[in-house]
N, CA, C and O atoms as CSV, one atom per row, in Angstrom:
chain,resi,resn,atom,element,x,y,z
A,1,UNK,N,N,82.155,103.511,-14.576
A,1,UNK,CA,C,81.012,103.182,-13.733
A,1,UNK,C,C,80.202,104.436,-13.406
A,1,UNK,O,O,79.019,104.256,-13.119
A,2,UNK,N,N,80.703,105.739,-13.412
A,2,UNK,CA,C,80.069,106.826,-12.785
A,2,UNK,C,C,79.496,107.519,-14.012
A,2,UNK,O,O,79.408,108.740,-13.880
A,3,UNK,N,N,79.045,106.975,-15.288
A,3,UNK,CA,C,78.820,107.502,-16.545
A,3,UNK,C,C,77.451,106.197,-16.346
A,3,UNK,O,O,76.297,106.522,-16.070
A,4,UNK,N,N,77.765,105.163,-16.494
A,4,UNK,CA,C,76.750,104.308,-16.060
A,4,UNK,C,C,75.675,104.968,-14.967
A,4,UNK,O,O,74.563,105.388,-15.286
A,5,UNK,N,N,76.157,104.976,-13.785
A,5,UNK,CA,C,75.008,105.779,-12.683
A,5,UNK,C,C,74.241,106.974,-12.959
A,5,UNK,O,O,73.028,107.049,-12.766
A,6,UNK,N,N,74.977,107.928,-13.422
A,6,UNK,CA,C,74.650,109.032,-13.761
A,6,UNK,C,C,73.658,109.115,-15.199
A,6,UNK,O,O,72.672,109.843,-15.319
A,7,UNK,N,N,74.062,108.410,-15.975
A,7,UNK,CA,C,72.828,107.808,-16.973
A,7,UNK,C,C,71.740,107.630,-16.392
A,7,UNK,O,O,70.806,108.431,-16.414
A,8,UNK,N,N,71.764,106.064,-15.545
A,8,UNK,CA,C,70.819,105.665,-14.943
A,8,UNK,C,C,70.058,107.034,-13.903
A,8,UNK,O,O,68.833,107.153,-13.910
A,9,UNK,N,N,70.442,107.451,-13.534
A,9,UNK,CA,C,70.089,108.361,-12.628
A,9,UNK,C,C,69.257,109.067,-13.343
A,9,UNK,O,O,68.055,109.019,-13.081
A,10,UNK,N,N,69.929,110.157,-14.776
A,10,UNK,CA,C,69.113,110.620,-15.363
A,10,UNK,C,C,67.648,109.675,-16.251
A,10,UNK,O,O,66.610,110.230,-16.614
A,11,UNK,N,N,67.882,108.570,-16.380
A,11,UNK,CA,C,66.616,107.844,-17.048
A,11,UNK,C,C,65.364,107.752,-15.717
A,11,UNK,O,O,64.162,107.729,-15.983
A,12,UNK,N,N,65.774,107.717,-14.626
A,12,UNK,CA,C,65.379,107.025,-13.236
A,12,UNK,C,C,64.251,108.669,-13.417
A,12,UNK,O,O,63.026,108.572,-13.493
A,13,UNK,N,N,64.937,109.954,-13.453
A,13,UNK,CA,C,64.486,111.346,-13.006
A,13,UNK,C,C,63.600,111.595,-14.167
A,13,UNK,O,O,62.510,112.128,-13.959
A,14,UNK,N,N,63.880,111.335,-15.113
A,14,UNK,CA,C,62.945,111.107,-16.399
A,14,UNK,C,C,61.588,110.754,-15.833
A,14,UNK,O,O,60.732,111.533,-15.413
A,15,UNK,N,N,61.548,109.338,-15.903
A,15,UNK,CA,C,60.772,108.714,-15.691
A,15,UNK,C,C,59.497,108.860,-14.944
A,15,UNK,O,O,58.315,108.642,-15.211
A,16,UNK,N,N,60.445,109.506,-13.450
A,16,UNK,CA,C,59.993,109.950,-11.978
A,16,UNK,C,C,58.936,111.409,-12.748
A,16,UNK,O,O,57.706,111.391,-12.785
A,17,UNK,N,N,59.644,112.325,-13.182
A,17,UNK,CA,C,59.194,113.634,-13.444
A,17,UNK,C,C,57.704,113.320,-14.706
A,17,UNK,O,O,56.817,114.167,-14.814
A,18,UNK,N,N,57.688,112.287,-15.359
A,18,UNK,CA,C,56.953,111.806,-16.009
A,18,UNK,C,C,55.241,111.881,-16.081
A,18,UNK,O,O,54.284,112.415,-16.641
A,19,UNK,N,N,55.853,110.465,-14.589
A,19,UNK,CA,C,54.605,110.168,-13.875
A,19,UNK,C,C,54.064,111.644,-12.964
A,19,UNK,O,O,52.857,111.883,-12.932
A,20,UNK,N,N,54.589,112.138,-12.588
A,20,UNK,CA,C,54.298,113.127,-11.702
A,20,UNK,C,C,53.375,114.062,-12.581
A,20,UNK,O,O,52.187,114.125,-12.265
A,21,UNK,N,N,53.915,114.927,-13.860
A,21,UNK,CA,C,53.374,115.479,-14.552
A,21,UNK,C,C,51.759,114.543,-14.998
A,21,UNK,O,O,50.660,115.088,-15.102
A,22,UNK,N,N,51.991,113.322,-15.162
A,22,UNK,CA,C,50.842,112.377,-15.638
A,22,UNK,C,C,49.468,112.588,-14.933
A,22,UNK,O,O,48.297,112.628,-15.309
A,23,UNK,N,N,50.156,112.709,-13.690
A,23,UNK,CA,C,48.860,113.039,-11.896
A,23,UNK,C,C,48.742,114.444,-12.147
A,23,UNK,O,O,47.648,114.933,-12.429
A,24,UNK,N,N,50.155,115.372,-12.038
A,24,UNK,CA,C,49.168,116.520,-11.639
A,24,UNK,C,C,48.097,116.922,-13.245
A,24,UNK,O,O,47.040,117.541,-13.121
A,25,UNK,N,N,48.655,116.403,-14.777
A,25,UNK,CA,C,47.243,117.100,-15.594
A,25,UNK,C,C,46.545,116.002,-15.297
A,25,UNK,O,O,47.495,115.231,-15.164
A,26,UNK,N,N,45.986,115.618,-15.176
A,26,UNK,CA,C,44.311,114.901,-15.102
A,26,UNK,C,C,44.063,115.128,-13.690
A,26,UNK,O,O,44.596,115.117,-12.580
A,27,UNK,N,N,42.690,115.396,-14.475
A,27,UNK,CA,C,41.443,116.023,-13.463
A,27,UNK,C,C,40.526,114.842,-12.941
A,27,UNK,O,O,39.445,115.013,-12.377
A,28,UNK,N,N,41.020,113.817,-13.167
A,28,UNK,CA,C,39.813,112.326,-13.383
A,28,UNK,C,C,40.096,111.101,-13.564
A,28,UNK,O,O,39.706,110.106,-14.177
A,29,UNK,N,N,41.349,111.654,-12.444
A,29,UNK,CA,C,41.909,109.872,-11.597
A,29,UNK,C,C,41.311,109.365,-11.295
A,29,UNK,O,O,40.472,110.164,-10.880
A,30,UNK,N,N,40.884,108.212,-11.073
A,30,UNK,CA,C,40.267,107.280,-10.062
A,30,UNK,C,C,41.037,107.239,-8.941
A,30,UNK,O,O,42.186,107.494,-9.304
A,31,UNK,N,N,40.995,107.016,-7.552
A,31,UNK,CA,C,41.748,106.750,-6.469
A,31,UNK,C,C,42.585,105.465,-6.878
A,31,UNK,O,O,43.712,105.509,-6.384
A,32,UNK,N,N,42.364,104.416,-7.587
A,32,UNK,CA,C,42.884,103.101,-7.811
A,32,UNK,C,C,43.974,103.516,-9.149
A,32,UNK,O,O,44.961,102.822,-9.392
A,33,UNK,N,N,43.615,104.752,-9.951
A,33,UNK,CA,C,44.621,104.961,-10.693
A,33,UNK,C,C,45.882,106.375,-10.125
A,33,UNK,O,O,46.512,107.114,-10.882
A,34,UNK,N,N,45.906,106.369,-9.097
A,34,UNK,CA,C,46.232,107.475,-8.007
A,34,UNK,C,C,47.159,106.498,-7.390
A,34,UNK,O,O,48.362,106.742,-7.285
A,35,UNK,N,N,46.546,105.251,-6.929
A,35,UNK,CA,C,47.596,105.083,-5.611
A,35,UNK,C,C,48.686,104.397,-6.563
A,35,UNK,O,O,49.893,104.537,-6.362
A,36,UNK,N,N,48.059,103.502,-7.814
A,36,UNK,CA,C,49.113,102.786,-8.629
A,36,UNK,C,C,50.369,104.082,-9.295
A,36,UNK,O,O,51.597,104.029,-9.366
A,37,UNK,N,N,49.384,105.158,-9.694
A,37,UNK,CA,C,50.991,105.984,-10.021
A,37,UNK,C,C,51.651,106.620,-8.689
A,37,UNK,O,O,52.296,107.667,-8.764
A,38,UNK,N,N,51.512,106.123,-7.799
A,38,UNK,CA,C,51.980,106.669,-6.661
A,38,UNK,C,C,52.903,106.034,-6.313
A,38,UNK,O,O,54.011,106.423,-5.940
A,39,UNK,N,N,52.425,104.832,-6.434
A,39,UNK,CA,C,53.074,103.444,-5.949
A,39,UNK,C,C,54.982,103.062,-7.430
A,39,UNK,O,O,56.078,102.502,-7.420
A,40,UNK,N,N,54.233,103.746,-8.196
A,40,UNK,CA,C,55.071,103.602,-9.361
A,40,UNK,C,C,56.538,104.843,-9.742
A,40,UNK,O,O,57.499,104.795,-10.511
A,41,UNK,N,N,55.939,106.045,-8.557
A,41,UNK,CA,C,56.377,107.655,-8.303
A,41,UNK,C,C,57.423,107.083,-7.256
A,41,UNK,O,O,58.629,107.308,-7.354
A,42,UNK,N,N,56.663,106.069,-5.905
A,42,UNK,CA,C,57.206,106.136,-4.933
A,42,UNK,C,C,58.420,105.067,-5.722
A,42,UNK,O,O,59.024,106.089,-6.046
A,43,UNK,N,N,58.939,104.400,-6.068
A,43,UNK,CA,C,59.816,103.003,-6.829
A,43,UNK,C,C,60.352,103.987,-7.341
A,43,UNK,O,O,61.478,103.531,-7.142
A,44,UNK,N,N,60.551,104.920,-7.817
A,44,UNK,CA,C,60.954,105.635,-8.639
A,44,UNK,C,C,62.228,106.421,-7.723
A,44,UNK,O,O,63.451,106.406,-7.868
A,45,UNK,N,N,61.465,106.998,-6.876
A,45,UNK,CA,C,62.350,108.008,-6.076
A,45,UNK,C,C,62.892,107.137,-5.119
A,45,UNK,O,O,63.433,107.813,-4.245
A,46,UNK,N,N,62.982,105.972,-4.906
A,46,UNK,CA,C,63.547,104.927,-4.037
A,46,UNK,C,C,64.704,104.758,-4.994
A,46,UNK,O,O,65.770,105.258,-4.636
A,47,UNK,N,N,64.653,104.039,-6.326
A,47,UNK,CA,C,65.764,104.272,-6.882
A,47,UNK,C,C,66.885,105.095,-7.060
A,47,UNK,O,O,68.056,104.765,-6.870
A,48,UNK,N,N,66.309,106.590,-7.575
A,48,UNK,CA,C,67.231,107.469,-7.323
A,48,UNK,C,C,67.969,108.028,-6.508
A,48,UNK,O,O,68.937,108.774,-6.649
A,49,UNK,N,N,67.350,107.538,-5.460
A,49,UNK,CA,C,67.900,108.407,-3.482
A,49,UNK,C,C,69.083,107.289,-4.085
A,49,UNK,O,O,70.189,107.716,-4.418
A,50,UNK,N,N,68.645,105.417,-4.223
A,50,UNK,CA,C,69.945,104.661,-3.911
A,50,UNK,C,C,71.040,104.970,-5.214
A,50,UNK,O,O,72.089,104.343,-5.058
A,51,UNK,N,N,70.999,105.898,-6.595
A,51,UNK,CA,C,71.750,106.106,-7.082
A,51,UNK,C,C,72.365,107.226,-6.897
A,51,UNK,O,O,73.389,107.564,-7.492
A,52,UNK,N,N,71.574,108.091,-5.768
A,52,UNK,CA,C,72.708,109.239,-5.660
A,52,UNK,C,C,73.814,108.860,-4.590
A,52,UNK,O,O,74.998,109.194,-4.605
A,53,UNK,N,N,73.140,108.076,-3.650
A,53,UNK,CA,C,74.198,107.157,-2.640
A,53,UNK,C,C,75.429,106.579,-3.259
A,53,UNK,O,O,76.575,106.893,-2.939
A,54,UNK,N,N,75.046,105.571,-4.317
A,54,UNK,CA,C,75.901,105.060,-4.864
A,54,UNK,C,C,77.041,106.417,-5.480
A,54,UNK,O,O,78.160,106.625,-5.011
A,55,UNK,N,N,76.511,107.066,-6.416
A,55,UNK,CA,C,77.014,108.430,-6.783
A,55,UNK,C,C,78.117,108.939,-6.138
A,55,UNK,O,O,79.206,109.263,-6.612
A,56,UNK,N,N,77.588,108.985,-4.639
A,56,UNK,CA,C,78.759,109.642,-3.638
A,56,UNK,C,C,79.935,108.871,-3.100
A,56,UNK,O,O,80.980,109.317,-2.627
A,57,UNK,N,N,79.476,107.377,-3.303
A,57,UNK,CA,C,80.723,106.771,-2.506
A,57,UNK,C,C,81.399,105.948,-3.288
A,57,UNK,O,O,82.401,105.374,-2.861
């Protein structure tokens, strides 16, 4: 199970580090394409907080 999480965890940080890089290069977001990768950043790091939880106990 802790090969499972830790996978997931790393696909989850992937993902997360992704989008982030996606926002900071472009110069010529729209605010509506801003809050959606935000919204998609924030799901992201909600997941991982609950797989490092899981992780620990």
């Amino acid at each position: 199970m802790e090969d499972k999480i830790e996978e997931t965890l790393n696909y989850y940080t992937f993902k997360s580090n992704e989008v982030l890089n996606s926002i900071n290069s472009s110069s010529n977001l729209t605010v509506d394409e801003i809050i959606e990768k935000a919204a998609k950043l924030s799901e992201l790091e909600f997941k991982i907080t609950a797989l490092e939880v899981a992780k620990e106990n």
